[in-house]
N, C-alpha and C positions, 0 to 999 in steps of 0.2 A: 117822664120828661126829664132829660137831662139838665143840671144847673150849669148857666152859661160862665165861660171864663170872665170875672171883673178884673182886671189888672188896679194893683195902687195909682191912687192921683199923684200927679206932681209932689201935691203939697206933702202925703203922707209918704211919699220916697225920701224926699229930702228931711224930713222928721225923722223919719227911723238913721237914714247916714248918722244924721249929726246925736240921737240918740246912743249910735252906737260909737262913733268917735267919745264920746263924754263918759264914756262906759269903762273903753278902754285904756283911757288915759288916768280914769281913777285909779283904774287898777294899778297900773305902771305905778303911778305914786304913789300910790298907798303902800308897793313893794320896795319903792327906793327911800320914801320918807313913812319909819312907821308910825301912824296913827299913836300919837299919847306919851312917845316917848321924849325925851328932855335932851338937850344938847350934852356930852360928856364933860365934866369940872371942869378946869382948867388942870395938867398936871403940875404939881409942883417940881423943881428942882431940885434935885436931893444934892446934896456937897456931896465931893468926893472924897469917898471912904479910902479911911486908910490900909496898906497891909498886914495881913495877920502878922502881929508880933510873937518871938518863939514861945508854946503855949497856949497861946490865946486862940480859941474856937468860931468863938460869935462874935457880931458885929465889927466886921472888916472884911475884907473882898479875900475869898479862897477861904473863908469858914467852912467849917463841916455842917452837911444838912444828914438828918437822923430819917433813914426811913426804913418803915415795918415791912419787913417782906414776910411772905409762907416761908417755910424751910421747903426743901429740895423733895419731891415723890418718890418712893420707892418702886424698883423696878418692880413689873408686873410677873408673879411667879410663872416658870415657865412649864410649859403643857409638858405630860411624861410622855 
């Protein structure tokens, strides 16, 4: 004997809608506000720095910053 088609009640239509509205809009928020984290400081205002004086490296605008690089590869020997 086949089981006959029940369709959902009213009541249990509208339960699942608004289930699934609450579902989705956690979601949304939890993506745009995340969960646990804390509003950023406030930033402070830094004074305006002065120009590097002739000389002078660090702290003033157009210091030199130091960075590590690899040295250059060698070409790959070539096939005889």
């Amino acid at each position: 004997m086949k089981d006959r088609y029940r369709p959902l009640s009213v009541k249990k239509q509208v339960l699942v809608v608004v289930l699934a509205l609450l579902t989705a809009s956690t979601v949304m928020l939890s993506m745009l506000y995340r969960p646990g984290s804390a509003p950023p400081p406030p930033r402070a205002v830094a004074p305006d720095a002065a120009r590097c004086a002739p000389g002078q490296t660090t702290d003033c605008v157009g210091g030199i910053a130091a960075v590590i690089a690899l040295p250059a590869s060698t070409a790959p020997p070539k096939a005889p």
